[in-house]
Every structure is written in C-alpha cells, then in structure tokens.
N, C-alpha and C positions, 0 to 999 in steps of 0.2 A: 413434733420436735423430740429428738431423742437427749434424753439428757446424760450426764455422766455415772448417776446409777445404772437407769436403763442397759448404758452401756456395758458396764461391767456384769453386770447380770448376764446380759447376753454373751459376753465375753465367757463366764463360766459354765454359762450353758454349753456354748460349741466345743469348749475343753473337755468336757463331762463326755459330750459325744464324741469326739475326736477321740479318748482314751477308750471308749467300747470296742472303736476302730481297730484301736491300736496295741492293745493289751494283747488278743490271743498271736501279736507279730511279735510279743515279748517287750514291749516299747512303754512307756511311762509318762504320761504328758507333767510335765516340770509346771511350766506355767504358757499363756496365752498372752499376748502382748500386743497393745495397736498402736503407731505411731502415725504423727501426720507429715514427718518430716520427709519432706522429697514424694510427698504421694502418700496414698493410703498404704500403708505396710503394717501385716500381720504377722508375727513372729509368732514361731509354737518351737516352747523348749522341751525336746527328747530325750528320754535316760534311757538305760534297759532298766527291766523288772528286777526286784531283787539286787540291787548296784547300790547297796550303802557302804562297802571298801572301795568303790569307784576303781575297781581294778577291770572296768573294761570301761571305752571309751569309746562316743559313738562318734560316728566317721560318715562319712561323704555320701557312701553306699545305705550308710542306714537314714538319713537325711532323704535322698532321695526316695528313699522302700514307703517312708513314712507319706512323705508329701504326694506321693500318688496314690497313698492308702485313702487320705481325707481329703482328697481335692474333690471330687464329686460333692461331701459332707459342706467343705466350702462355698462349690460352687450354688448348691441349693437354699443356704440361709439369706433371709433377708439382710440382715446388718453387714451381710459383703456384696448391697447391689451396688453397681457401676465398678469403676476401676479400681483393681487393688492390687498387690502384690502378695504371696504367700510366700516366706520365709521359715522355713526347717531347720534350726540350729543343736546343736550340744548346749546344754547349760552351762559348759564352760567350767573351770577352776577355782571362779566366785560363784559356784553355784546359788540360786534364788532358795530361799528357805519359804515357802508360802502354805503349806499343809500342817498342820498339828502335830501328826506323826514326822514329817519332817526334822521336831527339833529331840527327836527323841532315838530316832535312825542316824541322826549326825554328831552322837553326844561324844564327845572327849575331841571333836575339832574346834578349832580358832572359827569363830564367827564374826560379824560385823551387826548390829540391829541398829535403827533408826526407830524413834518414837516422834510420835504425832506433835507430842509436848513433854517439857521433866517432868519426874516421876516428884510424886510426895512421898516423905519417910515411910509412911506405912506400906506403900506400894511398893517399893525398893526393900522390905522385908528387912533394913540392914541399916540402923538409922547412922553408925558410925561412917558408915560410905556416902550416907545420903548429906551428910554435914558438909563434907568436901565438894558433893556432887552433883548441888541444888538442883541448877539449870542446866546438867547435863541431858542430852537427847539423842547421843549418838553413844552407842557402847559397843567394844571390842574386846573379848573375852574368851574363854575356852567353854563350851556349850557343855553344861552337864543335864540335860533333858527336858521334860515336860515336868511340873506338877498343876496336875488339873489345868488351870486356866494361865500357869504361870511358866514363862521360861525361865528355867535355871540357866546361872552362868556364874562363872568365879575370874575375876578382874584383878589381877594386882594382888591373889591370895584372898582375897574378900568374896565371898557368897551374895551375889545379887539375886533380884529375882524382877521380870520386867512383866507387866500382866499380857497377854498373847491378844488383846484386843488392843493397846496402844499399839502396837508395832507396827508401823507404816512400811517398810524394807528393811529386809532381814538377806544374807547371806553368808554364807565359807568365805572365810578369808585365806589367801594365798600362804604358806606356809615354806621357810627356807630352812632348811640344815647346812650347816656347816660343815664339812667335813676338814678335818685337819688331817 
C-alpha cells in the first residue's frame, strides 16, 4: 500500500531526477504535482534557470522540449505504472514558492502563504500583530526573504515572520498597477 508519504517522497524523487534532466536544457523544475481528478495526472512545473525577474516566460515550445526530455525518466518509475497523463506547464503568474531559496530569490514581491495552523506570538516574532491575528493561517504580504528557518514578510507595515516548516502553500500573488 503506498501511502501519502511514500508518495510525496517519491514525488520528490522523480523532481530531483527530472531536474538532472532538465537543468543542462537550462530549465528549472518549479514543483511535481499528482492529481486524481479525471485520471491519474502528473503536472511538472518549468521555469528557466536563473529567472528570478521572470523576464522570460516559458512557452508551448519549451513545454514540449521539456516533456520529451523526461518521458523516458516517466516512463521507467514505478509510481507512474498503468495509466497516467504527463502534464508540462509554466508555473504561471502565482508562481508556487516550494524551495527555501525560493523565498529569498522572490524578496520584495506580493506573496500569498497558507499555514497548517495559527501561529503563537512568539512564532509570529511580532506580538502587536499576533494580538489582532490570533487565528489567522492565511497571510498576504510583500516577501522580504529567508531568516534561517523563518519567512520574512511585512503586512500592512508590520514585520511578520511565519516559521518555513508550518507553511503548507506558499505562492506570488498577482500584482496590478495603475496607470493614470
């Protein structure tokens, strides 16, 4: 019986490989994804190397470049036998923040984090926020990096800090300007 650790292990196993793939194509595995909705489908999220101004964006052709790089890699793991679909996407505009270096490559953008559970005052680093913010577990703030084990973030002018093992889903949040 494979259970939902197992899985995700093997999940980052195949990521880890799939990037050995993928790296000297210049390509970046984002994250690894399986859903069971509609069929077994595995999503594998693509950046390029070096793309933390996201001034280059990956396209149809590099989707494709990708998913014939690691379909062999696919097709040989156990945890893809029988039917499955492989799925090559861009991470998209909410890009997933899932790597350590992630939150420190993406500092001075708008983020979204999700925590497992609220944070207590000492863990929130900020007890005058924590007062307002007991049972908060969803935060939206402008990411100002990594310390050791802790995401920085500033909310409404306030300095938070969320510990990087609570965070269940993290991502970029869409950003609009104005123009008058």
């Amino acid at each position: 019986m494979t259970t939902k650790a197992n899985t995700k292990e093997a999940l980052e196993q195949l990521a880890g490989e799939a990037q050995n793939i993928l790296t000297p194509l210049g390509y970046e595995v984002v994250a690894l994804e399986q859903s069971t909705a509609g069929g077994r489908i595995f999503t594998l999220f693509i950046d390029f190397l070096n793309n933390a101004d996201q001034s280059r964006r990956v396209g149809l052709e590099d989707c494709v470049a990708a998913n014939r790089a690691v379909d062999d890699l696919f097709e040989a793991t156990e945890l893809l036998s029988g039917n499955y679909t492989l799925e090559v996407s861009s991470p998209g505009v909410e890009r997933p923040l899932r790597k350590p270096e992630d939150y420190d490559r993406f500092a001075g953008k708008k983020v979204k984090l999700h925590t497992f559970r609220p944070l207590d005052k000492e863990e929130t680093e900020n007890p005058r926020y924590w007062e307002t913010h007991k049972k908060q577990k969803n935060f939206i703030g402008r990411l100002d990096g990594l310390a050791v084990d802790k995401v920085k973030l500033t909310i409404d002018g306030e300095a938070v800090k969320v510990p990087l093992a609570l965070i269940s889903k993290a991502h970029l949040e869409i950003e609009f300007t104005i123009k008058e």
